[in-house]
VEXRO-899601 format. One record per residue (C-alpha): residue in one letter; x, y, z. Coordinates in steps of 0.2 Angstrom, whole numbers, plus 5000, padded with zeros to 4 digits. Example, Ala and Ser with C-alpha at 12.3 -4.5 7.8 and 13.67 -1.06 7.14 Angstrom:
2
a506249785039 s506849955036 
This chain:
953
x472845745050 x473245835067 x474945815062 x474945925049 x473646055058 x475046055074 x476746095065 x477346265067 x477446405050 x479246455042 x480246575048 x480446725039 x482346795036 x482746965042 x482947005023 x481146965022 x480447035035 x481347215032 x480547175011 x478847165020 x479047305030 x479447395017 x478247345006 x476947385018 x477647565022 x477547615002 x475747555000 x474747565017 x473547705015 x472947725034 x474147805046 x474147665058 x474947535044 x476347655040 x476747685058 x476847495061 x477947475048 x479047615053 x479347545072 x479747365061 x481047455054 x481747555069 x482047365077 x483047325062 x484047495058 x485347475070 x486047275067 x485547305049 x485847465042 x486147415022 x484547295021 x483347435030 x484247595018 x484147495003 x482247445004 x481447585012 x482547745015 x481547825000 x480047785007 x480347835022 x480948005016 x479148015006 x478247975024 x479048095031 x478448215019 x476748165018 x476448135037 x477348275042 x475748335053 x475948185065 x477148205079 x477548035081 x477647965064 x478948105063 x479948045080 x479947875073 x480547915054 x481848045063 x482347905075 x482447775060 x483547865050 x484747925065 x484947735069 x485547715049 x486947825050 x487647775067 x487047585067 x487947465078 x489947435077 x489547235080 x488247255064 x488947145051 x488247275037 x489047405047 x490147535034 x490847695031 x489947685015 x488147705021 x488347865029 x488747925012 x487347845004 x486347885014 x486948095013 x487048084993 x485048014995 x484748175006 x485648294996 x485148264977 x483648344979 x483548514988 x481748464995 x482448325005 x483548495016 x482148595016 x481048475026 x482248445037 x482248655037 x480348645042 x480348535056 x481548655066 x480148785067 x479048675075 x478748665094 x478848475096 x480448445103 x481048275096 x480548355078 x481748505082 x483348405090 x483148235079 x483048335062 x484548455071 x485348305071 x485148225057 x485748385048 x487448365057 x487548165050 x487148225032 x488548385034 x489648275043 x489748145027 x489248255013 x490048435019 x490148555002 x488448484997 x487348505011 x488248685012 x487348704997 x485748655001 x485648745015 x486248895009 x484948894994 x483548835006 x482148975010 x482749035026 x483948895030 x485248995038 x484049105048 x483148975056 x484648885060 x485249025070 x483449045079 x483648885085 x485048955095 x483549045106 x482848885111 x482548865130 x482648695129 x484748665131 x484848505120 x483848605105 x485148755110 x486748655110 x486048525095 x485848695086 x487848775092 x488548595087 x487548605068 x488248805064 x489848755073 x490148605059 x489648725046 x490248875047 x492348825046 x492748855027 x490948945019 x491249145020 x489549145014 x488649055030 x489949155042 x489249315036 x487549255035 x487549175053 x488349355060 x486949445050 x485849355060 x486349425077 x487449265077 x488649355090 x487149415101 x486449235102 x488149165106 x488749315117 x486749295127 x487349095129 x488949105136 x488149245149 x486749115152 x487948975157 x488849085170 x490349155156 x491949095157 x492449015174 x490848945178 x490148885161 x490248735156 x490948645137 x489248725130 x490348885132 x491748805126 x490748775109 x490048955108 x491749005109 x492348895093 x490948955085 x491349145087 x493049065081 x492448995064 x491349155062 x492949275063 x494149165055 x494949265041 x493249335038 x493849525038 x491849595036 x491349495051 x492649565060 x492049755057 x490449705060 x490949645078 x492049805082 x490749915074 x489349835082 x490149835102 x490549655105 x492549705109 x491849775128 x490849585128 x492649535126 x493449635139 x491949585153 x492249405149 x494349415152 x493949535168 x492649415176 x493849285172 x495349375180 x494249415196 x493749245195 x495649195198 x495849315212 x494349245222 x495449135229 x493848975230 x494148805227 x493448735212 x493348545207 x494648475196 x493548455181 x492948635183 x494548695184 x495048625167 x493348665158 x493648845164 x495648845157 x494748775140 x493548925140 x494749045144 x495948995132 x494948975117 x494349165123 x496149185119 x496249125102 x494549215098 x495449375102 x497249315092 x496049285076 x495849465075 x497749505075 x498149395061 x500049475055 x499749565038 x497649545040 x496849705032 x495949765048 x497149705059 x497749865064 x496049925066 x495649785078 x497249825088 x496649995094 x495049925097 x495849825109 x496849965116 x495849995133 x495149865141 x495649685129 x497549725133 x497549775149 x496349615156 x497349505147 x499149555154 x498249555172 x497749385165 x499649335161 x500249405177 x499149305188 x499749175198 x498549065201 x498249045185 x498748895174 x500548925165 x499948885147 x498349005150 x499549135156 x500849075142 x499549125127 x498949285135 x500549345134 x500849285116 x499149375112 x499649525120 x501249535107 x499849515094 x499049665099 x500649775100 x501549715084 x501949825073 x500949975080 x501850105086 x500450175096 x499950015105 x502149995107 x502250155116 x500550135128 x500949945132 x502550015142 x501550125154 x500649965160 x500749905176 x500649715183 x500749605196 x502749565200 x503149385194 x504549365207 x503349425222 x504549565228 x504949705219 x506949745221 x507149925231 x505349835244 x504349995237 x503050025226 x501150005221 x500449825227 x498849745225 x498049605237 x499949635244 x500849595228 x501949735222 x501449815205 x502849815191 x502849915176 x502449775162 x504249775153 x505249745171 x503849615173 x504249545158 x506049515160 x505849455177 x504849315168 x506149265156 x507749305164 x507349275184 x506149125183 x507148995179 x505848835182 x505748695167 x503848705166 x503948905163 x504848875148 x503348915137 x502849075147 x504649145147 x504549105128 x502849205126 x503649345137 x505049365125 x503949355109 x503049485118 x504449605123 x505149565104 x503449625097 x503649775108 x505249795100 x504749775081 x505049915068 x505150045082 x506850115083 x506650255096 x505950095109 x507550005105 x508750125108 x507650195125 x507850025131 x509849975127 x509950155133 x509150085151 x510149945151 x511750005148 x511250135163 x510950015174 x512449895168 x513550055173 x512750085192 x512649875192 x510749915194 x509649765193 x510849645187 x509549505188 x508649565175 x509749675164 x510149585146 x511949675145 x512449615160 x511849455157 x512849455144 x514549515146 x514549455165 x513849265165 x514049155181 x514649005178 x513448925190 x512048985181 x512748935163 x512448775169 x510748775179 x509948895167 x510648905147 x509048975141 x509349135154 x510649175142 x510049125126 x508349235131 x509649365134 x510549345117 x508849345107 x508349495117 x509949595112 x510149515096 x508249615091 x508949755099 x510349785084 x509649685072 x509649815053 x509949965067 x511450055065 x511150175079 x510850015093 x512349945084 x513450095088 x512750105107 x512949935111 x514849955105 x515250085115 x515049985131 x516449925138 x517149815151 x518749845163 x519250015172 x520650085164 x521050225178 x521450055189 x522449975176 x521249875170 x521349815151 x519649895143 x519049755130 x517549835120 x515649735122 x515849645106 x517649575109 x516649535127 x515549425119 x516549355107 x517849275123 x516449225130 x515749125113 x517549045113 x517549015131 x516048915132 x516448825116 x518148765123 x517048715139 x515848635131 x514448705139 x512748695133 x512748705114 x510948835117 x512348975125 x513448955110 x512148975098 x511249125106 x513149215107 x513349155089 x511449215082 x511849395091 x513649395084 x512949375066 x511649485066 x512649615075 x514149625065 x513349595045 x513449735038 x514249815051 x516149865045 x516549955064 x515849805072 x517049675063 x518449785064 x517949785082 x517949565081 x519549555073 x520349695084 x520749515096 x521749415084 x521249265096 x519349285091 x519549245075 x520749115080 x519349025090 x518049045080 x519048945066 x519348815079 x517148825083 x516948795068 x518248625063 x518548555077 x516948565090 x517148435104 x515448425104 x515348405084 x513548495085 x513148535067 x512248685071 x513648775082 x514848705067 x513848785055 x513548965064 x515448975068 x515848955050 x514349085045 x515049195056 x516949175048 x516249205033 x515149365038 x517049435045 x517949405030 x516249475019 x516249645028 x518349665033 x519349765023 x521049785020 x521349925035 x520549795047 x521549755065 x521849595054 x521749605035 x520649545024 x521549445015 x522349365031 x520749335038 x520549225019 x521849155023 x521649095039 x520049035034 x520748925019 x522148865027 x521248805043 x519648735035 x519748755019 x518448795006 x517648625002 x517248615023 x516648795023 x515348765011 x514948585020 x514548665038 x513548785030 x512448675019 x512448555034 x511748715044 x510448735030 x510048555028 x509648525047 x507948495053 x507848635067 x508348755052 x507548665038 x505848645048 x505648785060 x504148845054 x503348685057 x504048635071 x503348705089 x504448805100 x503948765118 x504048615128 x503348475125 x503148395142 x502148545151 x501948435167 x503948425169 x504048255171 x505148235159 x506748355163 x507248365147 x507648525141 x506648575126 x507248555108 x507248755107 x508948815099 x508548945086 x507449115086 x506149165073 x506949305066 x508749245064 x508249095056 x507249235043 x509049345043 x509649155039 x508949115024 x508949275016 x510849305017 x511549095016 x511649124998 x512849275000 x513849225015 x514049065005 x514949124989 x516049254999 x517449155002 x517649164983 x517649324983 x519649404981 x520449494996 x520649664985 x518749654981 x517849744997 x516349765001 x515349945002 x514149985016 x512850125016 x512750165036 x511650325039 x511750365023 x513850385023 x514650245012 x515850125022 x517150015012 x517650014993 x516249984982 x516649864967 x515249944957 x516350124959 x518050044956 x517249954939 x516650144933 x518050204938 x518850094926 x517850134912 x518050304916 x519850264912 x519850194896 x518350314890 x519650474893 x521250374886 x519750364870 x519250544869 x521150594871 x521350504856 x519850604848 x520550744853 x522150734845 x521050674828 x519850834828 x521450964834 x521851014814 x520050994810 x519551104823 x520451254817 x519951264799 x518051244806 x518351424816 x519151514800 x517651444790 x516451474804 x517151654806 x516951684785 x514951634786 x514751724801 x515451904791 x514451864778 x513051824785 x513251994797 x513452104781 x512052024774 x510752064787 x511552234789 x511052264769 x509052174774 x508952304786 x509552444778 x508052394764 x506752354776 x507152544784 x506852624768 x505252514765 x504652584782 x505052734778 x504152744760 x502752674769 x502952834781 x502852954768 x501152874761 x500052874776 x500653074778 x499953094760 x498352984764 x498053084779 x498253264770 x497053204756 x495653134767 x496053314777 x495553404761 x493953284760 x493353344773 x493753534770 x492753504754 x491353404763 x491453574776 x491153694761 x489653574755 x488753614773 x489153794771 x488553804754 x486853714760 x486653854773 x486753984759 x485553884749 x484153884761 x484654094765 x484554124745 x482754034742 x482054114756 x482554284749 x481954224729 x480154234732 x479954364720 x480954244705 x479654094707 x479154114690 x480754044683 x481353934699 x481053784690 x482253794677 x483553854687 x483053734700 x483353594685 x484953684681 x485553654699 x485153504700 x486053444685 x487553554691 x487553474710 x487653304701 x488953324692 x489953384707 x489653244717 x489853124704 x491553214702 x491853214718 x491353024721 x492352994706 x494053074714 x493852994729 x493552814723 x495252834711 x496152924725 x495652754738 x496052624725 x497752694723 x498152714740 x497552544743 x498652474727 x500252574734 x499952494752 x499552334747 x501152344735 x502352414750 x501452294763 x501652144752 x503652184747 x503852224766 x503052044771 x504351974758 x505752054765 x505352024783 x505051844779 x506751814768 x507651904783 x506751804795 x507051614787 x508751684783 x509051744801 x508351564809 x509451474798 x511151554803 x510351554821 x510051364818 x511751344809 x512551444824 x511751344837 x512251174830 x514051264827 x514051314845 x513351124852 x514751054843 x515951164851 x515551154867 x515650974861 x517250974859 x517651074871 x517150934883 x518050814873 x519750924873 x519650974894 x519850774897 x521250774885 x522950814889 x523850964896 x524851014880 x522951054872 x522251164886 x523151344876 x522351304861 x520651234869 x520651414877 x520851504861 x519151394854 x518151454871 x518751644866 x518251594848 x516451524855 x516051674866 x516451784852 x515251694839 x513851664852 x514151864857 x513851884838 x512251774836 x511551854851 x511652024842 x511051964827 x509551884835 x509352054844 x509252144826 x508151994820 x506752024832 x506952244826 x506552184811 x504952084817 x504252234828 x504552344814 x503552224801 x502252234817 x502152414817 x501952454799 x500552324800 x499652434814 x500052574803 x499352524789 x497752464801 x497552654806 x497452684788 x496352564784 x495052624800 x495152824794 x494852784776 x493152694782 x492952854793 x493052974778 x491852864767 x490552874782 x490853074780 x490553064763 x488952944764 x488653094777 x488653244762 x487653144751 x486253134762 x486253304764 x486353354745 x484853214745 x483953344756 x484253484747 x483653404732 x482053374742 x482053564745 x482053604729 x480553504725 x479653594738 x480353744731 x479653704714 x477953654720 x478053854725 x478753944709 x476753924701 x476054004713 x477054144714 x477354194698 x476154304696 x477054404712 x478454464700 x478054584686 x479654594678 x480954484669 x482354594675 x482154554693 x482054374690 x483354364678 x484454474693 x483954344704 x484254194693 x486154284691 x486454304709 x485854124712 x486854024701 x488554154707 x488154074724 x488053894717 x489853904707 x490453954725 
């Protein structure tokens, strides 16, 4: 019995325990229980992350939910699920796989972000950092998704942001380490991060953390944030010009320039934090020059005053670090390329002398180094400095003088023009490209290459596509003749050089630079090749290069016979050596089969093939390995490369008599295929028309006698239309007169009516004494004065519808005549014109055909003028005809407005009678009561006579 009472329980598997932990957590209903359960499942998250995930990660997302008022439930839940996604890497359920899980469980339901949302705008400070935290596990496995959850979340973005004002740095740089993650690829979180004064928070940080030289990787972070943030994002980038964040940027490179010039010893590990900040400042500042970017120009001239000038005092300082001062050079070439305005203020800059001494001892100096203007600077740095580890700041300083150079022709030829000057007065030899060039020491050949390929790339952007460089730098020459020197012209310079150094086997980077510059200088260039091939040993050489280099270099191989190729494209057959011994030469000496292999070779090799991905600078920056770097061909040839291979490749099969035409300056050098081609057609469309000719010669005559007939016919005809239209015109003449003469005596008749009326009204006042017979007389005169007007009314209705018949009659037959005239005129004027087209067809035709027709051609030119004389006349008479038919209508017009006149002047008489009608009534209303005033019949009947006399009047 005690046996049994002592032995010891079973001991529960993890398995188990983690199932009743579980358990517990998803049904305890105090506080206390869940909390217990929660620390059980700490202690096993990190050795057993799968087992702990897949029996209570759901309820531990619920407990966080519901105890979310208890500080530390939450610290515990929050530390729990950190453990699950970073368990330990001796864990045997440890996998890539939970994270994902574990993210896919966070981000299927919006709810799940948001929480974590909520708990940064708390106070507690493990709530803020741990769910911080957890946000950047769940981004970091799930990235799109949680994008979306956060982006949809209520004020997700904005308090992620606020977090950034936390005084608390582990919240802070929890908070820049979350946006950093997720800004990189959303547009949508970059603008809404800078909408939430995301560049004043970051700017206020790096301030806060002593800016550039004495902050520490917290700065480094803020700095790839602003990075992300204006990363292709063109709106962000108006919104920090517009907003003033470009003079943040200029006191951030100036304290870090002073900085420099302090002259204090920093630790080592300062030192390198401080490179890193400045140079991701750098690449902040080269985002917003992005070649072919819509505000890049805008953002250049923003960087105008202070950006450019901070940052080539930052390339010119010594003490800094090569590849600091190495990108702030090739950032400065971002700002000027391209931009003329920026081109032409870059040169008036002044910096610190690379070389410590300027060459005449005078000048500005600051801190007792001389002051340079920034171009001699520049070449100091690529042409003077000669140190393996400068390789990458020499290569930035040419890019940058190249991006001072680009598209701006009046720059290019100012600078060849200084350095020819100085070649001449052997001024600055050192540093000048030309005499580099034409006058290399051997000793230096060999110690330095990349002196003289830096000088070949400069000269070759110099005349590359720029005739008038191209024409300056040809007229320079080497030897003086007045001492019986041999003069030998700058490109046959070059060229002995390119052979010489080929023969010598010097460093296969010299050859190639001469060959680029000889390539780009002489395509397209018919002086320039004449020029080449005016030294019959050039091309001689350059064959050789090409077949049989000691070296067997594929890229020297190839260039030689690019550059063969480009001779024989652009010779002609008044070349110093002809084109078609330049073929020759070619074919007989390598031969087509070889040309085309050097060249595909050429194409085919990785330094061509993969430039673009391949990085020019050194790739040991310490210098321990010696080596120089793999750095062979520039940019911009390897561009003039691929865009002309094709072309240069099919010229050898092009025949000798087929030459090639040139448009320099707008004048056309060379014979142009295209105009030998037309000039052929030209050839056989003449021997055609001369054929024509001689088929249309008998033809052509009888067409003039029968063109002559119509046109006499047609003459007499219109002179017959006009002689009737004339007498039309007149007739109608003649009627108007008599329309006028008869509305005339209309109103001498309307005249005597008024006077007669003034007669009436004297008579009646002297008949007082004849009232006893007034009426019937005043009856009788009224019937009397009716019948006169009705006879008048009468006359003149009849006499107006005749002369409205007779005018309509004459304006009708005139219309007629006009328009047969008319349509009969515009068809012989058509008929004429056509003749005349067809004439001057022919005429065309018979000038291009032999001399023995140009007598009788002559006599059809007579013949045309003659006929198109005649047509003008008639066309003259045609439009007499039309402003006659245009002044009979205004006659007939007039007419019509004095006939309307009259009948208003008859409407006129009428009312008048109508009133002497009313007098008469009066008069009537009189005659009973004065009848009784005459006593005899005698009188009246006296009266009675007188009064109807006056009437008949």
């Amino acid at each position: 019995m005690f046996s049994t009472i002592t032995a010891a329980p079973a001991k529960q598997s993890v398995s188990e325990t983690i199932a009743v932990l579980s358990g517990r957590l998803s049904s305890a209903t105090l506080l206390e229980d869940r909390r217990a359960a929660i620390l059980g499942l700490r202690s096993f998250a990190k050795q057993y992350p799968a087992s702990v995930a897949s029996g209570a990660l759901r309820s531990l997302i619920s407990s966080l939910a519901r105890d979310g008022e208890d500080v530390d439930t939450v610290k515990v839940i929050l530390e729990t699920l950190l453990m699950l996604f970073s368990p330990n890497k001796d864990s045997p359920e440890a996998s890539e796989e939970i994270a994902l899980w574990l993210a896919d469980e966070f981000t299927q339901r919006n709810e799940n972000i948001t929480l974590l949302l909520d708990f940064i705008e708390t106070s507690d400070f493990y709530s803020r950092l741990y769910s911080l935290q957890l946000l950047s596990a769940i981004l970091a496995a799930r990235t799109e998704r949680t994008e979306e959850c956060i982006l949809v979340a209520p004020m997700g973005i904005p308090r992620l942001v606020a977090a950034l004002d936390d005084r608390r740095e582990a919240i802070r740089n929890e908070a820049i380490t979350l946006l950093t993650d997720l800004t990189p690829a959303s547009i949508d979180i970059q603008k809404l991060v800078a909408f939430e004064r995301g560049f004043e928070r970051v700017f206020a940080i790096i301030h806060d953390e002593g800016g550039l030289v004495d902050g520490a990787r917290v700065v480094e972070d803020c700095l790839i944030l602003l990075a992300n943030l204006l990363r292709l994002n063109s709106s962000n980038q108006s919104m920090f010009r517009e907003m003033g964040f470009i003079s943040q940027l200029t006191r951030l490179l100036q304290a870090a320039h002073k900085g420099d010039e302090s002259g204090q010893e920093i630790a080592q590990w300062a030192e390198a934090q401080r490179n890193r900040n400045i140079y991701a400042l750098l690449a902040v500042i080269r985002l917003f020059l992005v070649a072919g970017a819509v505000g890049t120009s805008q953002n250049q001239v923003a960087f105008l005053g202070g950006v450019l000038e901070n940052t080539l005092q930052l390339a010119f300082a010594p003490d800094v670090d090569l590849p600091i001062r190495a990108e702030a050079l090739t950032a400065c070439a971002d700002m000027i390329r391209g931009n003329a305005k920026m081109q032409e203020r870059f040169a008036a800059l002044q910096v610190s002398s690379p070389i410590g001494a300027v060459p005449n001892g005078e000048g500005p100096q600051k801190n007792g180094v001389p002051k340079v203007f920034v171009v001699d600077g520049l070449l100091d740095i690529i042409l003077v400095v000669n140190a393996l580890q400068a390789f990458d700041l020499r290569m930035a300083a040419c890019t940058c003088l190249k991006a001072y150079f680009y598209k701006h022709a009046e720059i290019r030829q100012h600078f060849l023009r200084r350095a020819i000057h100085g070649h001449k007065v052997k001024a600055d030899e050192l540093t000048n490209v030309l005499t580099t060039l034409l006058q290399p020491l051997p000793e230096a050949v060999t110690a330095d290459p990349y002196r003289y390929w830096f000088a070949a790339v400069l000269m070759l952007h110099l005349v590359h596509e720029n005739p008038e460089t191209k024409a300056l730098a040809m007229a320079v020459t080497e030897g003086d003749e007045a001492n019986g020197e041999e003069v030998v012209t700058s490109i046959q310079t070059i060229a002995a050089h390119l052979i010489s150094t080929v023969a010598k086997s010097e460093d296969p980077r010299v050859i190639i630079g001469y060959l680029m510059l000889l390539l780009c200088w002489l395509f397209e260039d018919l002086d320039g090749v004449n020029d080449f091939l005016g030294e019959f040993t050039n091309l001689q050489g350059l064959i050789q290069a090409a077949v049989e280099n000691p070296n067997g270099d594929p890229i020297v191989q190839g260039l030689s016979a690019m550059l063969a190729g480009v001779v024989y494209e652009f010779s002609t057959k008044d070349s110093p050596v002809s084109r078609a011994t330049v073929r020759e030469m070619i074919m007989s000496r390598m031969g087509r089969d070889r040309y085309i292999d050097k060249l595909t070779k050429l194409r085919s090799h990785p330094l061509m093939r993969d430039f673009e991905v391949l990085p020019q600078k050194l790739l040991d920056p310490t210098g321990i390995d010696q080596r120089l770097p793999e750095v062979f061909l520039d940019d911009t040839f390897v561009e003039f490369f691929k865009d002309n291979y094709s072309r240069i490749l099919r010229a050898i099969d092009r025949e000798p008599g087929l030459e090639i035409s040139v448009v320099t300056n707008g004048v056309q050098k060379g014979i142009s295929r295209e105009l030998v081609d037309s000039l052929r057609e030209q050839v056989k469309q003449k021997d055609a028309a001369l054929a024509d000719a001689e088929a249309s010669k008998s033809s052509l005559a009888s067409q003039l006698g029968q063109e002559q007939a119509d046109h006499r016919r047609t003459r007499d005809q219109g002179t017959a239309e006009i002689a009737r239209a004339n007498a039309a015109a007149e007739s109608l003449r003649t009627q108007l007169a008599a329309k006028d003469r008869t509305l005339q005596g209309i109103e001498g008749t309307a005249a005597t009516l008024r006077q007669q009326l003034a007669q009436e009204q004297a008579t009646h006042q002297q008949a007082k004494a004849e009232i006893a017979r007034l009426k019937k007389v005043n009856e009788g005169l009224q019937r009397n004065h009716e019948e006169e007007v009705n006879k008048v009314q009468v006359k003149l209705k009849a006499r107006e519808d005749e002369l409205q018949r007779q005018m309509e009659t004459q304006r009708k037959a005139a219309e007629l005549d006009a328009e047969r005239v008319r349509r009969r005129s515009e068809a012989e004027k058509a008929d004429f014109k056509a003749t005349i087209s067809r004439l001057e067809v022919d005429l065309m035709k018979a000038n291009k055909a032999k001399a023995g027709a140009d007598a009788k051609v002559a006599e059809l030119e007579g013949t045309v003028k003659t006929r198109t004389g005649e047509a003008e006349g008639l066309e003259k008479k045609i439009r007499g005809f039309e402003k006659l038919i245009k002044e009979l209508e205004e006659d007939k017009n007039k007419a019509a407005s004095e006939l309307e006149a009259k009948e208003e002047e008859r409407r006129t008489v009428q009312n008048e009678l109508d009133d002497l009608l009313i007098v008469f009534s009066d008069l009537e209303d009189k005659v009973t009561k004065y009848k009784v005033c005459f006593s005899t019949d005698g009188q009246l009947t006296g009266g009675l006579t007188r009064y109807r006399n006056a009437s008949r009047h």
